[in-house]
N, C-alpha and C positions, 0 to 999 in steps of 0.2 A: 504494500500500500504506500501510495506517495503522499511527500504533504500537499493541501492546496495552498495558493497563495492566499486565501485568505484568510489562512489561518494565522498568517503574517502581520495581519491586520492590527492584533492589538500589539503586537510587539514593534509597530511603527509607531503608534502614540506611545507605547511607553518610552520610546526613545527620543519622541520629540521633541522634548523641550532641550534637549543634549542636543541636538540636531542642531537645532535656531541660536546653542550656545555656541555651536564650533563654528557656523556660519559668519556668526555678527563679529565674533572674535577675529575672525581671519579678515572680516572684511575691513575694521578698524585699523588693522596691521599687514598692509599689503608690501610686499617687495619684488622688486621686476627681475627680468628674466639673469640666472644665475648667480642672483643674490639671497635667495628664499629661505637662509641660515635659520632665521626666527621661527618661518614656518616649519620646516621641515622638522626643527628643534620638538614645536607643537605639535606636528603630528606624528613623532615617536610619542613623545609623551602620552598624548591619545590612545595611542594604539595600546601602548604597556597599560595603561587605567584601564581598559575592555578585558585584557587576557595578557598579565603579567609573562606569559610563558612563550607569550608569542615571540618568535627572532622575527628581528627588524636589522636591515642591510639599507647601508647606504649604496645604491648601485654608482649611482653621483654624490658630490657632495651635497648637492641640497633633493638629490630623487631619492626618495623613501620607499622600501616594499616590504612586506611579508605577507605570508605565504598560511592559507589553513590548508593543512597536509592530511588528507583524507586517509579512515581506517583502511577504505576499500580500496581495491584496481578501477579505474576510470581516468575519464579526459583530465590535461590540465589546462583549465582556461587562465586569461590575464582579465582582468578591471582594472581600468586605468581611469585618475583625474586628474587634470593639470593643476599647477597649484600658484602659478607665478600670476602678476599683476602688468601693469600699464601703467605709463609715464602719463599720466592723465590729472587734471586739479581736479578734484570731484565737485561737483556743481546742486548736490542733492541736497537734501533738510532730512536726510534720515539720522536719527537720534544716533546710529552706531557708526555713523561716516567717517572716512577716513583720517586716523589722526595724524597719517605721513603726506605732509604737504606735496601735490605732484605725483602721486601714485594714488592709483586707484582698482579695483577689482572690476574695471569696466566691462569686463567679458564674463562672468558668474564662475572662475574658476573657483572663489570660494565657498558656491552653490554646489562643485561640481566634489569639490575635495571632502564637504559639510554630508553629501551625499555619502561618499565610498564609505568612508568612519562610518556610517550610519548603516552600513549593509555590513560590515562588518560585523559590527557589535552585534548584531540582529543573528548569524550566522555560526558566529563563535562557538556558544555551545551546541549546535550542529554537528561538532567536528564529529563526533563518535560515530556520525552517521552519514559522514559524506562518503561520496565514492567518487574518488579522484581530488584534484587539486586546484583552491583557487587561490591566483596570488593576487595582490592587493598592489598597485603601484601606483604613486604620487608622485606622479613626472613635474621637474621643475622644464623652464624655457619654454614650453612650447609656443610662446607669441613669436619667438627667436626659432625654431625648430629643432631645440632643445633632442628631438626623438633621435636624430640624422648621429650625435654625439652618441647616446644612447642605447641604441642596436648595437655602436661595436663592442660591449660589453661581452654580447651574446647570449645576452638572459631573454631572450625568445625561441634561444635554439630548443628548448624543450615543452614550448607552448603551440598546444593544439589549436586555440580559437584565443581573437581575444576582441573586447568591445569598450566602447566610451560613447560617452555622452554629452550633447550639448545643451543648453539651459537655450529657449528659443524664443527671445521677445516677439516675433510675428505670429506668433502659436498660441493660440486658447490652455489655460490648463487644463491639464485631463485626457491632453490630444497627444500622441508621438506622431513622427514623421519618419517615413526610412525608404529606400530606394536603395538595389542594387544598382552595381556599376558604377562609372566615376560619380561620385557627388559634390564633392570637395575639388578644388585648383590645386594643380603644378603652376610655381609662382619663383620669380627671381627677382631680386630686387636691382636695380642698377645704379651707379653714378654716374655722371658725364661730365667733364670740365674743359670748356670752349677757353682755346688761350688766343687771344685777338690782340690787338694792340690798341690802347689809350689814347685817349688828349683830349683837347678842347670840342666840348659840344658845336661849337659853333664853326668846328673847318671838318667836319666827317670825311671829309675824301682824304683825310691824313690819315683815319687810322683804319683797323681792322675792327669793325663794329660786332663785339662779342652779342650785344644784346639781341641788335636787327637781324644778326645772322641762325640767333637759337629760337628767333620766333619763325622765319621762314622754315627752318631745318624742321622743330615741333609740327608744325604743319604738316611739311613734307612726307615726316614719318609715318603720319596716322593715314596720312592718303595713299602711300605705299603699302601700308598694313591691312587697307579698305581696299587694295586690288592684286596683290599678291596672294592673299589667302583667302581659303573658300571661305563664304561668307555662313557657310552653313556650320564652320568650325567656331565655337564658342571660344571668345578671347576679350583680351583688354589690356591696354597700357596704358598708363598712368603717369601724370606727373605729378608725384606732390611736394616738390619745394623748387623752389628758384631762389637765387643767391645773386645778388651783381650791384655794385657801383653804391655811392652814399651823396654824392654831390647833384645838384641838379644840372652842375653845366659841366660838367666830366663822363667824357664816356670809357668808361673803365676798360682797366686790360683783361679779365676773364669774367667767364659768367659758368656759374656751378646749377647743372641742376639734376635730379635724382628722381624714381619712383619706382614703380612693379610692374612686369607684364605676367599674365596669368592666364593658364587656356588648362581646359579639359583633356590636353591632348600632349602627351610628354613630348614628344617628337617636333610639335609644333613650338613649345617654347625656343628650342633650337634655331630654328629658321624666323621666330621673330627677332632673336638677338644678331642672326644674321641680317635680315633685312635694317635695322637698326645701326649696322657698323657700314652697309653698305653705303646709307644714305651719309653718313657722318662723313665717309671718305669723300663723295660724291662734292657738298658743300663745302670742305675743309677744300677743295682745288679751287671752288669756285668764289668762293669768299676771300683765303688765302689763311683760316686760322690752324692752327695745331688742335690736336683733342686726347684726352685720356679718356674713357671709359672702358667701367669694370661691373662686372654681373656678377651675382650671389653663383652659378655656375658655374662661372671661369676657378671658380678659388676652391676646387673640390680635392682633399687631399687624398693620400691613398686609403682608401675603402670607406670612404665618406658615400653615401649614399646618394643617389641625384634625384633631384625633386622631379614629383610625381601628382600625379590625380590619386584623391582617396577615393578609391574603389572599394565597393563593399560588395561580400561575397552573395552570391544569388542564392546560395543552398541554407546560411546563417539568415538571411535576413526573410524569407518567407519563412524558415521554421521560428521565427522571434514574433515577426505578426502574426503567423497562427498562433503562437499559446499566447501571447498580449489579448489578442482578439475572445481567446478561448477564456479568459479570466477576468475580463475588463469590460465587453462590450466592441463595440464597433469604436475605436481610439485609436485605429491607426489610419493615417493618410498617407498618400503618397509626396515624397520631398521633390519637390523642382532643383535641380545642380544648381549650383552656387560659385561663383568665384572667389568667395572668400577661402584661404587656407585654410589647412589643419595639419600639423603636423603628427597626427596619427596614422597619415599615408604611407610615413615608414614602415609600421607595423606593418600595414597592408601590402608591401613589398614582400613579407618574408611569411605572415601565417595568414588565414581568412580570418577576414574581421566583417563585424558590424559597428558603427556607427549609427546612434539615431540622437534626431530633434528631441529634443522634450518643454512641451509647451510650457510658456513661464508668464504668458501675456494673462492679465484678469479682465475675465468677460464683463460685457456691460449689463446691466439689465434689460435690453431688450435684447441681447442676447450677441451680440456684436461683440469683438474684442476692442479692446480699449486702446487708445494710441499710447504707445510707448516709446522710449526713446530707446535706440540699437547697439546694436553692441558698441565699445569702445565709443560712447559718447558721456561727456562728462554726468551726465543725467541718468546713466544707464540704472535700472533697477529692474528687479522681476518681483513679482508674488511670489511670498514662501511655499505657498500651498505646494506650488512646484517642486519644490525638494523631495516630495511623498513620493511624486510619480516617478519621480529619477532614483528615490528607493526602489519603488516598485518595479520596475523595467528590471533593475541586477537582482531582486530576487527573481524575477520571471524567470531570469536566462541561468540560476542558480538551482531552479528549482528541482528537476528533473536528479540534478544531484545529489538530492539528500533525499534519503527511504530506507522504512525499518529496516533495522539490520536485529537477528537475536545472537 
């Protein structure tokens, strides 16, 4: 006989005001990618207060894992929550907001970290009764792609499936979201720096105009990008900073500017960085400036991993909707891809994963979801209620593991 999920039910409220503690705590005290000392600190300590006996590994220094090692023979799966923050000023009126000026949990990784501890705890005295293994992992970086560092560990070489979760302000709670296939962006990030030459605004035909020549080029690029590739391939580049000159009557000698290009399609980022260098060559003759540009690709050392679409597996993710569906109701939809990253695509390079949405938006009362502000904005906040369901999901996918044993 198996257990149900709902017999889980009250062992989610009994844990939930421990829930809403680790949550507001972490959010109060956010640290960005590869600094998460405090955190990581916290959630040993967490993990030892559930089950003194558990071993906790730093795989990184601030990535945290242990492991419940079942009586029985069975699968080992991973659970993973990201645990690092954003360089963000937080902009909310929530009573637990952040007391690190400049950082923020703009993305619910302390939703997502508030969550595992809470499936944990729930799970723990289980252990007599599981069959197989689930480890527990508290990845620090992943805004950075903390994972790419992470796999050369090798601590997936013995992991059968592994899944994660995201907190989903577009999303009603009570609703998940999942889709095989890519869902997630393969993403680079780039710099470019135009070296022209200076002077006086007022004689331009004396120098090599860095500004005039990077708004023509920016153009150039995206009209290039808009006829060299099939348009039916999902993509986008990006600029988000521009750098140049301080004077009003000076036209500087360089102009620095940086963003992301991002596609569905690994192979495709490839040929946008090509197309990207071409046009650079192209205007650097016709303008007359010099240029450096460098891509998060170019700088991949040996056995560094190379960005990728998170792909989720087909066979994990319909048997995840069917038992959600089988214990919840009709709560799963389907996710439209996305170009935002995740750096759980790693994973998805080495074992079958699922990835799903989990709704964190609060409904209106006429039944509407309520506007929210998105991820990584200084306003970002979700409804707690969310936390249950993002319990609920890792016992869903726990569940099958644990059954009488005499």
């Amino acid at each position: 006989m198996m257990y149900k999920s709902d017999l889980f039910e009250s062992e989610i409220e009994a844990i939930w005001e421990q829930t809403i503690k680790w949550r507001r705590h972490l959010h109060q005290y956010p640290e960005k990618a590869h600094e998460e000392f405090e955190t990581a600190n916290y959630i040993e300590h967490a993990i030892k207060q559930i089950n003194e006996r558990l071993f906790v590994e730093r795989l990184l220094p601030t990535t945290v894992q242990t492991t419940l090692v079942g009586k029985y023979p069975g699968k080992r799966i991973l659970l993973r929550a990201d645990i690092d923050a954003l360089a963000v000023l937080e902009a909310t009126d929530l009573p637990f907001k952040s007391l690190k000026p400049g950082l923020m949990h703009a993305c619910g990784h302390d939703g997502h970290t508030a969550i595992l501890l809470s499936v944990l705890a729930i799970l723990a005295p289980y252990q007599d009764r599981l069959s197989g293994d689930i480890v527990f992992v508290f990845q620090a970086a992943e805004e950075v792609a903390g994972a790419r560092e992470l796999i050369k560990t090798g601590f997936l070489e013995t992991i059968d499936e592994a899944y994660a979760l995201h907190l989903w302000p577009e999303l009603e709670v009570g609703k998940y979201q999942l889709a095989s296939g890519p869902i997630m962006a393969a993403g680079s990030w780039f710099d470019i720096t135009i070296r022209g030459r200076g002077g006086h605004a007022g004689r331009p035909h004396e120098t090599v105009d860095p500004i005039n020549a990077s708004l023509n080029l920016l153009s150039s690029i995206k009209t290039q990008l808009s006829r060299k590739i099939n348009p039916l391939e999902t993509h986008t580049f990006s600029v988000t900073y521009i750098h140049s000159g301080e004077a009003t009557n000076v036209i500087p000698n360089n102009l620095n500017f940086g963003g992301t290009i991002r596609t569905l399609n690994q192979q495709l980022l490839l040929e946008i960085r090509k197309i990207i260098i071409e046009t650079l060559e192209s205007y650097a003759k016709l303008y007359g400036f010099e240029f450096e540009a460098t891509f998060e690709i170019d700088g991949l050392q040996a056995g560094d991993a190379p960005s990728a679409p998170l792909i989720n597996d087909e066979r994990l993710v319909k048997q995840l909707s069917e038992n959600l569906s089988k214990h919840y109701g009709k709560v799963v939809e389907p996710f439209t891809p996305t170009l935002a990253g995740e750096d759980f695509s790693f994973y998805a390079q080495k074992v079958p994963v699922a990835f799903t949405m989990v709704g964190a938006a609060e409904p209106k009362e006429s039944g509407e979801v309520k506007a929210n502000f998105g991820l990584h904005h200084p306003k970002f906040t979700f409804d707690e209620t969310a936390l249950k369901w993002g319990i609920r999901l890792f016992l869903t996918i726990t569940l099958t593991m644990i059954g009488e044993h005499n």
